[in-house]
N, C-alpha and C positions, 0 to 999 in steps of 0.2 A: 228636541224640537228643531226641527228646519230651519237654518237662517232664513232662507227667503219666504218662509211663513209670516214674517215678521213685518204683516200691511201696516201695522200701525207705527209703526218704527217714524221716529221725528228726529235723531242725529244720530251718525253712525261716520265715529271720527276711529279709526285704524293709522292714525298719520304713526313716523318716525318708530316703526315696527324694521324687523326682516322679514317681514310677509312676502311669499312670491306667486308663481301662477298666472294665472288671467284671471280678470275679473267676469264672473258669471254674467250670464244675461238673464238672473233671477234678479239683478239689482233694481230690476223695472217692477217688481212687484213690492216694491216699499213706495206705495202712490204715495203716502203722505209724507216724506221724506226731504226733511227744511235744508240739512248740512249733510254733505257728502266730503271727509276730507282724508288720503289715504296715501299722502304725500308722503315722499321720504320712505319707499319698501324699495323692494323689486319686483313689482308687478311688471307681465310682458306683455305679447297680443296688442289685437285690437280694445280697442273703447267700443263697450258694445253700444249698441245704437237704441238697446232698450231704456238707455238713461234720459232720452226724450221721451218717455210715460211719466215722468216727475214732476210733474206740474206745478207741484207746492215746493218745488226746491229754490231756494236761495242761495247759497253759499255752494262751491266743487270746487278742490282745491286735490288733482293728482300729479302734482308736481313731481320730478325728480324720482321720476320710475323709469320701465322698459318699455312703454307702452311706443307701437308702431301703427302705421297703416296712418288715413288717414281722420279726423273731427268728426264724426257723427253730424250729417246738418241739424237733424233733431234737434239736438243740444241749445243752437241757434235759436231753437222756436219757443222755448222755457221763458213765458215771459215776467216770471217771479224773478228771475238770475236775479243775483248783485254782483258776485264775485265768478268768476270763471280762471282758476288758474290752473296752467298747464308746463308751465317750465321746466325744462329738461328732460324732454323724454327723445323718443325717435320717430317723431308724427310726419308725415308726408302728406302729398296732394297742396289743394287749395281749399282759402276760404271763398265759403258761399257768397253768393252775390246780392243777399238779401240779407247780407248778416247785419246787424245792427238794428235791423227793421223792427223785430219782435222782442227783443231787447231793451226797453224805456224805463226800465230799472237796473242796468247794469249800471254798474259804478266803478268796477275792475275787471281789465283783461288783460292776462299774462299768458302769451304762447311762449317766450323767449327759451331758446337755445335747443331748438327744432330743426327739420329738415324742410318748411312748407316751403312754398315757393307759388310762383300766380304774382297776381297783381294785388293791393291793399285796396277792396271793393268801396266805391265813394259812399254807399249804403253806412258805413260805419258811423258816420256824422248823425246819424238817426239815433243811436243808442246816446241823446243828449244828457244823461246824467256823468257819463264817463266821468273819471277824474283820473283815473292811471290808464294808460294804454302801451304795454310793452308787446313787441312783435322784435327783439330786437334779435341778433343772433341766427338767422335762416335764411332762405334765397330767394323772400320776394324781392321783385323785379318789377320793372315800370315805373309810371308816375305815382308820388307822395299825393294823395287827394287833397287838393286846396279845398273840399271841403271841410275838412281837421279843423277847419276855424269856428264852423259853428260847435265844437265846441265846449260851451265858454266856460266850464266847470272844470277842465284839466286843468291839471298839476304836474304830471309827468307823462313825457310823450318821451317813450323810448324805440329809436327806428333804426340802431346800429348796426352796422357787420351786415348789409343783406347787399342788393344791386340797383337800390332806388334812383329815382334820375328824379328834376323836375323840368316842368318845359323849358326848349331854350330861351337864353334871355326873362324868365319870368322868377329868377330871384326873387326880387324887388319886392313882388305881387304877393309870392310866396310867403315871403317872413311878416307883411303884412297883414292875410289874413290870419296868420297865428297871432297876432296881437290882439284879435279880439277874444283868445286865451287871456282873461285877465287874471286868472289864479297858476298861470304856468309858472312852475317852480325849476322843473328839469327836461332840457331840452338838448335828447342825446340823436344826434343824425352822423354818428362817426362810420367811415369806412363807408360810405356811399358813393354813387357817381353824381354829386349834385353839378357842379362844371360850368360855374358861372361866375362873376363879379361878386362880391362879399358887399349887401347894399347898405345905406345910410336905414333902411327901413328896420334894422335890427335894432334900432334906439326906441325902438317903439311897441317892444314886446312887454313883457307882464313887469312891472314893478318887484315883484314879487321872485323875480327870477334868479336863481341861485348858483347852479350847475347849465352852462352853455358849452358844447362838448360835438364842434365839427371835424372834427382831425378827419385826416386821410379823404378829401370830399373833392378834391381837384379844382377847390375854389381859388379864384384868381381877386387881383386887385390889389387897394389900398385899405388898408383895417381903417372903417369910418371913424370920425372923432362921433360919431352918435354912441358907440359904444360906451363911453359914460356916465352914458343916460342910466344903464342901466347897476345903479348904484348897490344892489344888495345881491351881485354878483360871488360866489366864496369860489368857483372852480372854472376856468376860460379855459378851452382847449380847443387851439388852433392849429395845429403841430401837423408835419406832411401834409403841407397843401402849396399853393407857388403866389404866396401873398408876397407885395411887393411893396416898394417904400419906405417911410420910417415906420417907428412905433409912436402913433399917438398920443402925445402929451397928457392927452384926455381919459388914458389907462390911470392915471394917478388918480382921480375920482373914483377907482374902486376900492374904498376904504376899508370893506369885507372881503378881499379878494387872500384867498388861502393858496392858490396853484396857479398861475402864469405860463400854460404851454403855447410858446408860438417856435417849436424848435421844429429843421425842416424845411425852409422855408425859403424864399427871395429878400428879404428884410433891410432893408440898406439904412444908414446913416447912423447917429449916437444914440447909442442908450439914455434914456429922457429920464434926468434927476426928478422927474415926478413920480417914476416906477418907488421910488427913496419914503412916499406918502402911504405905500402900503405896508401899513404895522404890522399887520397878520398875514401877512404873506408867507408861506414854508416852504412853496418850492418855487424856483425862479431857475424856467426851462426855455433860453434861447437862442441851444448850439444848431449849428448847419445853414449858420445864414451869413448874411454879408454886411455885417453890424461895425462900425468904426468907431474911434476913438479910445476914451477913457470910461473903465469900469468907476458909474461915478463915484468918487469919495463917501458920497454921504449911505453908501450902503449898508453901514454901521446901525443906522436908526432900523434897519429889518432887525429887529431884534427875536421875531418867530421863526427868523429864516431857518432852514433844515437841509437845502438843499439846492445849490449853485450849479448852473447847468451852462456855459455860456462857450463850450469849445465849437472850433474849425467856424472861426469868424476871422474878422481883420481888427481884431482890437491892438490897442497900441500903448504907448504911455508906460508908465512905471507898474509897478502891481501895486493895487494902495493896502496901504497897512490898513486901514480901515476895517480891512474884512476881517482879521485876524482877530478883532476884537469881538465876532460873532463866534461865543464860545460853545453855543448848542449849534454850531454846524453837524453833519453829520458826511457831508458827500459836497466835494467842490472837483466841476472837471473845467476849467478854464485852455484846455490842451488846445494845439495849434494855432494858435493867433501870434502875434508881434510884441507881445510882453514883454519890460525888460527889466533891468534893475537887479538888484539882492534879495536872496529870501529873508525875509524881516526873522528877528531871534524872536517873536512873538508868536510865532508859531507854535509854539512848545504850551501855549495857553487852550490849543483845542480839545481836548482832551476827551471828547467823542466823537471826535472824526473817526470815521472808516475810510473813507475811499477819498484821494488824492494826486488828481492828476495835473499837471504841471507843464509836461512835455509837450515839444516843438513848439518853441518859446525862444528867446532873447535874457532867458534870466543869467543873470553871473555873478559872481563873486562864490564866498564857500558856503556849504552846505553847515546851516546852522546846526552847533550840536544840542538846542535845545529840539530839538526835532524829538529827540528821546523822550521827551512827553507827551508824544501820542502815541500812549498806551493802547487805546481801541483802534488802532490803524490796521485794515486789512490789505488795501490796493494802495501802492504809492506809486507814483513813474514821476521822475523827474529828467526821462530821456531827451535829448534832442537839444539841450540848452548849450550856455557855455560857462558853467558852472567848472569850479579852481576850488586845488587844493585836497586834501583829503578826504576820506569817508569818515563819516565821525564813528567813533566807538560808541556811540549810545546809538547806534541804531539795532545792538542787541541787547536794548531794552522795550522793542516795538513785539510784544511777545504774541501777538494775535496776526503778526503780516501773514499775507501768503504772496505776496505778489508785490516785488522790487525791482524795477528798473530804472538804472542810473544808467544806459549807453547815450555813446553819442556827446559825450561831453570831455571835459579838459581834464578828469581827477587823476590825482596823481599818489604815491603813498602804496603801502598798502590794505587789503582787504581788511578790516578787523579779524581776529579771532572771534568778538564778541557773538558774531553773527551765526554762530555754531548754536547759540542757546533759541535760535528761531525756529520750536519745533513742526511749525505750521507753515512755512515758508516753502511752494510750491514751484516759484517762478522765479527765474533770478537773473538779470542781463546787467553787465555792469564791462559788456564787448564796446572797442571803439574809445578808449579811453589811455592815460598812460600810467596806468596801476602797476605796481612791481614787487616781487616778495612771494612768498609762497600762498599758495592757494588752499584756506582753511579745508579740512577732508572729513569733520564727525558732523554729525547730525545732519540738518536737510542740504548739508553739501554732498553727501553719499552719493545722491539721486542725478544731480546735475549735469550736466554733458561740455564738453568745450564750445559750444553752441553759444554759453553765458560768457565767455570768459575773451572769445577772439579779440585779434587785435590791438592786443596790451603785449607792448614788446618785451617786457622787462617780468613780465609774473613765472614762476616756476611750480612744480608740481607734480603730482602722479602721470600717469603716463598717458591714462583714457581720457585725461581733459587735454592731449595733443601741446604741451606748453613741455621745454626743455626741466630734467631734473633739477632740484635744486640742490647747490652747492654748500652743504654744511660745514661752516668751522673753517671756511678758505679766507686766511688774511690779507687786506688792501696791499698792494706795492705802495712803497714808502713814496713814487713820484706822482702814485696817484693821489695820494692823500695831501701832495703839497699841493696839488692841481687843485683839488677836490676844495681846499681852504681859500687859494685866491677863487674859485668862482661862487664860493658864497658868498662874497661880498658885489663880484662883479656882474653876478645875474641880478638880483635885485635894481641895482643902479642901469643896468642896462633894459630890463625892462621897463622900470619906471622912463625912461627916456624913450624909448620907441609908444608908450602908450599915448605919453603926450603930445607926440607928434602926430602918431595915428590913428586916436580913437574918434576923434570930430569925422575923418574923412572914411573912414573906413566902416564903423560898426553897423550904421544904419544900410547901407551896402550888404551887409554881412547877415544882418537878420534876414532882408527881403531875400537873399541869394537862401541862406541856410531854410525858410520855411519854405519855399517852393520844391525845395531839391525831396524836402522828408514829405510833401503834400502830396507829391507826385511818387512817392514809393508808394508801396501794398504795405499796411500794415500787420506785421506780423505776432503782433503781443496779442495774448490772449485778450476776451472780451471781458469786460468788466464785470466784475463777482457779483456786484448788487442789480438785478434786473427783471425788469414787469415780467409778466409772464400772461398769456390770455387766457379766457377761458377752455377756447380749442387747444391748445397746447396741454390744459388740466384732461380735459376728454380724451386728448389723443394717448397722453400718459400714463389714463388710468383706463386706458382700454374700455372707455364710457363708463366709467363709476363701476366695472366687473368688479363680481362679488367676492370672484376671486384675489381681490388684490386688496379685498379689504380689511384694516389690522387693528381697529377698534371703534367703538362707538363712546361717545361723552355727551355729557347735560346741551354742548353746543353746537358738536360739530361729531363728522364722520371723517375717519381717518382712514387716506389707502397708501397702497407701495404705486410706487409711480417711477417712468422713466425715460426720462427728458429725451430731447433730439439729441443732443451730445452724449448724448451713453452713461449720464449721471442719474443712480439710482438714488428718488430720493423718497420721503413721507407729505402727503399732501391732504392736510384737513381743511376738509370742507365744510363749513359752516350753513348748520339748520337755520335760514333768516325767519323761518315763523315760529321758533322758539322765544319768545322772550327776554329780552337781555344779551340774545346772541350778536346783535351790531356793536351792541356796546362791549361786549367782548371779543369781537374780533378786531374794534378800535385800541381795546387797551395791549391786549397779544401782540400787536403791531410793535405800537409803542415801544411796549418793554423790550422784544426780542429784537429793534431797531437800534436800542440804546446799549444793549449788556454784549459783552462778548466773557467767554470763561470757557475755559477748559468742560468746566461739570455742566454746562449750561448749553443746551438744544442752541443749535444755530440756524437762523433763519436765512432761507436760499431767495426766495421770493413772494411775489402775495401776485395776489386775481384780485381786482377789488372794480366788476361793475353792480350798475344798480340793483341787479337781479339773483347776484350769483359771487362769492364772495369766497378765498380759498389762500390757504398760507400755506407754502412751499418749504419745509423743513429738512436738515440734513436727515438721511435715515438711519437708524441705527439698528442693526442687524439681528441682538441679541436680544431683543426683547423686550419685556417690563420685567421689572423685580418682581411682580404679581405673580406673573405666568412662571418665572424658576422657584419661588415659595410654594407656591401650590398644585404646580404641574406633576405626575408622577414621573414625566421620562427624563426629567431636569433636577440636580441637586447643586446646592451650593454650600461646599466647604467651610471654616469657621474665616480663616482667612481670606475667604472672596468677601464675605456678609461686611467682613469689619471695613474692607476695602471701600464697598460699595456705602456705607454708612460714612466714611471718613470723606467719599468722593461728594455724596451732598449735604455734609460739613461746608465740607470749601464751598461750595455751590451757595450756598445758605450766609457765610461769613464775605462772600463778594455781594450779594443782592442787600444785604444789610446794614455793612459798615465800607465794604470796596466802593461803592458809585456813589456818584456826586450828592444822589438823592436815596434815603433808602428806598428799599422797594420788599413790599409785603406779598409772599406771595401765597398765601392763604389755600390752600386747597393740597398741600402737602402727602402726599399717601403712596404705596408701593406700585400703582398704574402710573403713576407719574413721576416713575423715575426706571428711565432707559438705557441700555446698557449695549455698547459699541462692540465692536468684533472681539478687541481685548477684555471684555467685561467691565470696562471704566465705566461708571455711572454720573446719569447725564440729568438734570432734572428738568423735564418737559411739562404745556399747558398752562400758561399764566393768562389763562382767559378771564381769572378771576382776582389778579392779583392790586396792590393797589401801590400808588408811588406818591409816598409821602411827602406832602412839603416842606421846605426849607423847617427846621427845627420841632415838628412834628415827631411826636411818636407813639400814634397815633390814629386810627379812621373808622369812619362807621359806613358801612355795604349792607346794599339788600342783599347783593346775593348768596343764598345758601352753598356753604361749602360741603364738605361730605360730612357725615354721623359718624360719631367713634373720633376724629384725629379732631375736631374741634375745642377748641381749649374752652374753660368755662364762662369765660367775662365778656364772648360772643353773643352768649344770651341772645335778649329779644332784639335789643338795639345792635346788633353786627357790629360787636365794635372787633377792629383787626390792626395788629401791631407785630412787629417784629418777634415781641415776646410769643404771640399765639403762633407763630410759626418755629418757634424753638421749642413751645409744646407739642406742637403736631410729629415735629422730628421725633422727641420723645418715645409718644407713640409708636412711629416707624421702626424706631431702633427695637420696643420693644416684639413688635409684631416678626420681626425680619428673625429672630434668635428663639421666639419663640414658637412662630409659625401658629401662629393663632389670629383671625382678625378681629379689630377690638368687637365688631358687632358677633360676635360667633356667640351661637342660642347659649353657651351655655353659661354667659353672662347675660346673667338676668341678676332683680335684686340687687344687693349690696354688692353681688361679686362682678367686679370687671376685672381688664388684662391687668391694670395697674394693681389691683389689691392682689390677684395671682403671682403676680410677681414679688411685691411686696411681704406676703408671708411667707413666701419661699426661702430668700434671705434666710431668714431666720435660721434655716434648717440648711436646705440646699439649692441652690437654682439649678442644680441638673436633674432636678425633679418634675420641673415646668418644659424646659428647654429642649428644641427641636432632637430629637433621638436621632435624626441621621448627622448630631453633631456629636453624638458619642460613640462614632464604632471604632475611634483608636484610640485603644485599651492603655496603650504607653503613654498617651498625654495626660490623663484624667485631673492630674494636679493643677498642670499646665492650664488646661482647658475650664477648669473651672474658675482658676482663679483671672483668668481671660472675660468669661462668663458676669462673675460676680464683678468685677468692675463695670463692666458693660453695664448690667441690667443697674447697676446703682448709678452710674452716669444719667440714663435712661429716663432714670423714676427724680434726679434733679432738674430734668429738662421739664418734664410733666405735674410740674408741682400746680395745686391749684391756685394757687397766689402766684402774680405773675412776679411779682416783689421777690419771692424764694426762688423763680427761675433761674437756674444760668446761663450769662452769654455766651451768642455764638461760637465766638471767638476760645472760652475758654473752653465749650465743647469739641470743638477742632483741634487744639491742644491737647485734652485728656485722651481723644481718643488715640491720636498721635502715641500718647504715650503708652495707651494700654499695649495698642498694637506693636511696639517695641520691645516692653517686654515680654510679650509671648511670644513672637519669634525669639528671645533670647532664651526663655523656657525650656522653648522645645530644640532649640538647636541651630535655628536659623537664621540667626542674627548678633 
C-alpha cells in the first residue's frame, strides 16, 4: 500500500530516525493529519508547500534536518497549529507579513538556528496564545516589534545572534512594553545591535523571570538599581557590552541568582560585599573591567561557587584566604590586577580545581608546596609575579597539568626531576627566572624547546634547549667554598636589611610599573583549555551535522567527528532535547565530566548550552568502541589488548568510585561505552545516566532505564543504582569482551544466559565458550587458558546476584593486575 494512500492517517511521528531524501508532496494528502513530527533525520530540499492542505494539524516538529529553500506561507494559514518547530535546518528568505494572523492557536514557534533574514513582522503579536517564541540564531534585521507586548502569555522570548536594532532612544519603551509579558521566564536578546542606555524600566518585567541574557547588545550606561526587583532571577548576562559605573548594591537581592556575567565591560569602583548574599551563585564572571579595591573577604559564604572570573581589572589589597576555603571551586582566573601578598598554604585544600590563574600580579614570597594537592589541576600560571625561592617538588604530583607557567618571577633552585612524571603536561615556561642545574630530559620534557627555559643564567643541559652542557662530577675550588660559607650568612642579613629599608618605598611603585609593562605586551600563552564554544562553531565543525562525520547515535544524543578553528579534532554530542530526560542528562554529563579528570576517563573539551540547542565537546578518540573491534570482521583484538582494555576500565571504575570526593555511579556500563585512543588505551565514555552519590550514601534510586543484559538485578522496578551495579555490569563486560557474545544474543533465552555459559564451562573448559580468534597460538594454550580461567572466574565474582557476594572495585583492579602478570610471565613476556 501507498504511503500517501493513507487519508486517514492522524500521527505520523518518523522523528530521531536516519531517514534521508526530500519530503514528498504526497504529505498533503493525509488531510486528516493532527502530528506531523520527523525531527532529528536528514531530510533535504524544500518543505513542500503541500503541508498547507492539513487543516486538522496541530503539532510539526522538523527540526534538526537538511531542509533549505524558504517556509511555505501555507503553513502560516493552518489555523489548528499549536506547535511549529523548525530548528536547525538551512531555511532562507522571510517570514510572511501576515504571519501570526491565522495562527490563534499557536502556542510554540521555533525557527532557531536558520538562515531567514527580513524583518520580525508586528503581525506576530496576533498569534496571542504564544508562550515560546525562538527565532534565535539567523539574520533577521530591523526593528524588535514593540508589539511583543501584547503578548501576555510568553514565557520565552528567544531573539539572539541575528541584527535586531530597537528605535533610537526607545529602550525605556521597549523593556516596558514586555512587562506586560507577565509569565516571561526567559528573555534572551544576546548579540544584537540594541545600542542604547540599559533603562530603570527592566525592574519592571515578569516577576517570574529567570534567565535575562543581553550580552554583546552595545548597551551603554549605569546597571539600574531596579534590577533587584527582579528577585527570581538564576542567570544575568550582561557581558560585552560598555556598561559603566559601579555594580549595584541592589544585585545582592538576587537571592536565586546561579551566573553573574557582567565581564567586558566599563564597570568601575568595588566589588559590593552584597554580591557575598548570593548563596547559589556558581559562576561569578567580572573580568575586563575596571573594578577596584578588595576581593571582598566574605566570599567564603558563596559556598555554590564553581567559578571565579575577576581578571584584567584593577584590583588591589592582599588575596584573601577566604577563597581558598571554597573547596568545590573548579576555575579561578583572578590574572592581571595588583594583587599582592603570599600564596596562602590553604591552597592545597582545592582539590578540584582545574584551571588556575594567578599571573600579572603582586603576589610574593614561596610557591607553597601544598600546591601538590591539586590533583585535578589542568591550567596553572602563576607568571608575572614576584614569587622567591624554589619550585616545589610536589608539583610532580599535579598528574592531570597540561599547562604550567611560572615565567617572569624571582625562582631560584633548580627544576625538579619530579616534573618528568607530568605525563600530560603540554606547555611549560618557567623563562625569566634565576633557576640553575640541569634541565630534566624524560617525559613531556622530550617535546619542549629553549623557548620554556630562556633567561635562566645558571640552567644547563642538552644542546636543542640552547643552554651551555652541564658539568658532571667538577669540584668547587677550596676559596670558593670559603666564599660560598661567608655569604650564606651575609646574604640573608643583607637582604633582610635592604628590604627594610625599601619595601614601604618601593613595592607599590613596582607593582603599578611591573603590571603595565606585562598589560602592554601581546600575550603569548596559550588560551585557556576550559572554553564556551557556540553553536556556529558546532555547525561549522561538523560541517552542519554531515552525515558523514557522524560516529554514533544514543538514547540522548548524536555523536559526530568535528574540527575546531585551531586544528583540534575533537567528538561532539549533540543532545535530542525532545527526548525525554535528555536536559536532565546533559545537566548531569556536564557535571560529572566537570568534576573527574582520569587517564581512563573521556575528557571533556567544552559544552554549547543555549536554550534551543545543547552540545558537549569531548576529546576524540580515534580507535573506536570496544563494540565495533568485538564485532567488526576487519578488527581483531588479541588476549592482551582485551585484558588491557578491561584493566584500563578497572582504573576507570576504582577513580569514579572510591578516587573522588563523592562516589559516582555510573550506570549504563557496556562495550559502546568504552573508547579506545590511538594507542588502544581504554577510555570509558557517556555518563548521561550516571548518578553522584551523597556524602555517605551508597546508594540511588533513577527512572532512567539503563541498557538490558549489563543491569544487575536489585535495579528491578524501583532503579535502584550503586557502585555495586556498576561492578556487576563490569562483570558482564569482561564476560562479553573474552567471549564475544552479547549478553542479549538470541541464543540466550530461557535459563541459559552468558553467565550460566560461562559458568558450566568452568567445569570442563572455558576455551570451549571463548572467542576462537583467541586460540590461534597453538604454543600458548596452557598459558592462555589459565589467563582465560582466571579471567572468566574473576568475571562471574563481579556478577554475582547478591550484591553482598560482589567484589570490590578495588580488589577487581588488583586481581586483574595480577592475572595479567602472570600470563605475560607464562608465555615469556614478563
Amino acid at each position: 500500500m501507498e504511503v500517501g494512500n493513507l487519508t486517514m492517517l492522524l500521527d505520523l511521528d518518523f522523528s530521531d530516525n536516519n531517514f534521508d531524501g526530500s519530503l514528498s508532496s504526497e504529505i498533503g494528502n493525509f488531510t486528516m493529519l493532527r502530528v506531523l513530527s520527523i525531527s532529528y533525520n536528514k531530510f533535504q530540499g524544500a518543505i513542500p508547500s503541500e503541508i498547507g492542505y492539513l487543516q486538522n494539524l496541530q503539532f510539526i516538529n522538523i527540526g534538526n534536518n537538511g531542509f533549505a529553500g524558504s517556509v511555505p506561507f501555507e503553513i502560516f494559514n493552518i489555523s489548528t497549529l499549536q506547535t511549529m518547530g523548525m530548528v536547525l535546518n538551512n531555511l532562507t528568505g522571510h517570514l510572511p507579513s501576515n504571519v501570526g494572523i491565522f495562527l490563534p492557536n499557536l502556542h510554540t514557534l521555533t525557527l532557531g538556528g536558520n538562515e531567514l533574514s527580513g524583518t520580525i513582522p508586528n503581525s506576530i503579536s496576533n498569534a496571542s496564545q504564544l508562550i515560546l517564541l525562538g527565532l534565535s540564531q539567523n539574520s533577521f534585521s530591523g526593528l524588535i516589534p514593540k508589539t511583543l507586548g501584547n503578548l501576555r502569555l510568553l514565557q520565552t522570548l528567544n531573539l539572539e545572534k541575528n541584527n535586531l536594532t530597537v528605535e533610537y532612544l526607545e529602550l525605556e519603551s521597549f523593556f516596558a512594553d514586555l512587562s506586560n509579558c507577565i509569565y516571561l521566564r526567559t528573555l534572551a536578546l544576546g548579540t544584537n545591535q540594541l545600542d542604547g542606555i540599559l533603562p530603570s524600566s527592566i525592574g519592571n518585567l515578569s516577576i517570574f523571570l529567570q534567565d535575562f541574557l543581553l550580552y554583546d547588545c552595545n548597551i551603554k550606561g549605569n546597571i539600574p538599581i531596579e534590577i533587584g526587583n527582579l528577585s527570581r532571577l538564576a542567570f544575568l548576562e550582561l557581558s560585552k557590552n560598555d556598561l559603566i559605573g559601579p555594580i549595584p548594591i541592589a544585585i545582592g537581592k538576587l537571592h536565586m541568582l546561579q551566573f553573574l556575567g557582567l565581564g567586558s565591560n566599563r564597570l568601575k569602583g568595588h566589588i559590593p560585599p552584597s554580591v557575598c548574599h548570593l548563596g547559589s551563585l556558581a559562576e561569578l564572571s567580572l573580568f575586563e573591567n575596571e573594578l577596584s579595591g578588595d576581593i571582598p573577604t566574605c566570599i567564603n559564604n558563596l559556598t555554590s561557587l564553581k567559578g571565579v572570573y575577576l581578571g584584567f581589572n584593577q584590583l588591589t589589597s592582599t588575596f584573601p584566604l577566604s577563597l581558598w576555603s571554597l573547596i568545590d571551586l573548579l576555575e579561578v582566573d583572578v590574572s592581571s590586577n595588583s594583587l599582592s601578598g603570599p600564596i596562602s598554604t590553604e591552597i592545597g585544600n582545592m582539590k578540584v580545581l582545574r584551571t588556575l590563574n594567578l599571573s600579572r600580579n603582586c603576589l610574593s614570597g614561596e610557591i607553597p608546596m601544598t600546591i601538590g594537592g591539586l590533583n585535578s589541576l589542568v591550567y596553572l600560571s602563576l607568571a608575572s609575579n614576584q614569587l622567591e625561592g624554589s619550585i616545589p617538588t610536589t608539583f610532580g604530583k599535579l598528574v592531570s597539568l597540561e599547562l604550567l607557567d611560572l615565567s617572569n618571577n624571582n625562582l631560584s633552585g633548580e627544576i625538579p626531576m619530579s616534573l618528568e612524571a607530568l605525563l600530560y603536561l603540554k606547555y611549560l615556561n618557567v623563562s625569566f627566572n634565576k633557576l640553575s642545574g640541569e634541565i630534566p630530559t624524560r617525559g613531556p620534557f622530550v617535546h619542549f624547546s629553549a623557548a620554556s627555559f630562556m633567561s635562566n643564567n645558571a640552567l644547563c643541559g642538552v644542546a636543542r634547549l640552547q643552554v651551555p652542557p652541564c658539568q658532571s662530577g667538577a669540584p668547587r675550588p677550596k676559596h670558593a667554598r670559603r666564599a660560598g660559607g661567608i655569604l650564606k650568612y651575609l646574604i640573608p642579613i643583607m637582604g633582610l636589611t635592604i628590604l627594610v629599608i625599601l619595601y614601604l618605598v618601593f613595592v607599590l611603585k613596582k607593582c603599578q610599573q611591573h603590571n603595565s609593562k606585562f598589560l602592554a605586551e601581546e600575550d603569548t600563552s596559550p588560551l585557556a583549555i576550559w572554553r564556551r564554544i557556540s553553536h556556529q562553531e558546532v555547525l561549522r565543525a561538523t560541517e552542519g551535522f554531515n552525515a558523514n562525520n557522524l560516529l554514533g547515535e544514543g538514547t540522548f544524543g548524536s555523536v559526530y567527528k568535528g574540527l575546531l578553528l585551531d586544528g583540534k579534532i575533537v567528538a561532539i554530542k549533540v543532545l535530542k532535547l525532545r527526548v525525554e530526560g535528555a536536559f536532565k542528562s546533559f545537566n548531569i554529563e556536564c557535571e560529572v565530566l566537570s568534576n573527574i579528570r582520569h587517564r581512563n576517563l573521556v575528557k571533556i573539551i567544552s559544552a554549547c548550552s543555549d536554550i534551543d540547542f545543547k552540545a558537549i565537546v569531548l576529546e576524540y578518540l580515534p580507535n573506536g568502541s570496544l563494540e565495533m573491534w568485538l564485532y567488526s570482521d576487519n578488527h581483531c583484538l588479541n588476549i592482551l589488548q582485551r585484558l588491557n582494555i578491561m584493566i584500563d576500565v578497572a582504573k576507570a571504575l576504582e577513580y569514579l568510585h572510591v578516587g573522588y570526593s563523592i562516589p559516582i555511579v555510573h550506570s549504563d556500563l557496556k562495550p559502546s561505552n568504552v573508547l579506545l585512543d590511538e594507542d588502544m588505551v581504554g577510555h570509558v565514555v557517556d555518563f548521561g545516566m550516571s548518578k553522584l552519590l551523597s556524602d555517605g550514601a551508597s546508594l540511588a534510586k533513577t527512572m532512567t532505564l539503563a541498557t538490558i543484559g549489563y543491569i544487575a538485578p536489585e535495579y528491578g522496578s524501583e532503579g535502584i543504582v550503586s557502585t555495586s551495579g556498576d561492578v556487576y555490569s563490569f562483570g558482564i563486560l569482561i564476560l562479553e569482551t573474552f567471549i564475544r557474545k552479547k549478553p542479549t544474543d538470541d541464543m540466550f533465552t530461557g535459563e541459559m544466559s552468558l553467565k550460566c555459559l560461562v559458568q558450566d564451562s568452568l567445569a570442563r573448559s572455558v576455551l570451549e565458550v571463548v572467542d576462537t580468534n583467541l586460540l590461534k597460538n597453538e604454543n600458548d594454550y596452557a598459558a592462555i587458558e589459565n589467563c582465560l580461567s582466571s579471567t572468566m572466574a574473576l568475571a562471574l565474582h563481579c556478577c554475582a546476584d547478591s550484591p553482598q557476594q560482589r567484589i570490590g572495585i578495588e580488589d577487581v583492579s588488583t586481581a586483574l593486575d595480577k592475572i595479567k602478570s602472570k600470563f605475560l610471565k607464562d608465555i615469556g613476556g614478563g
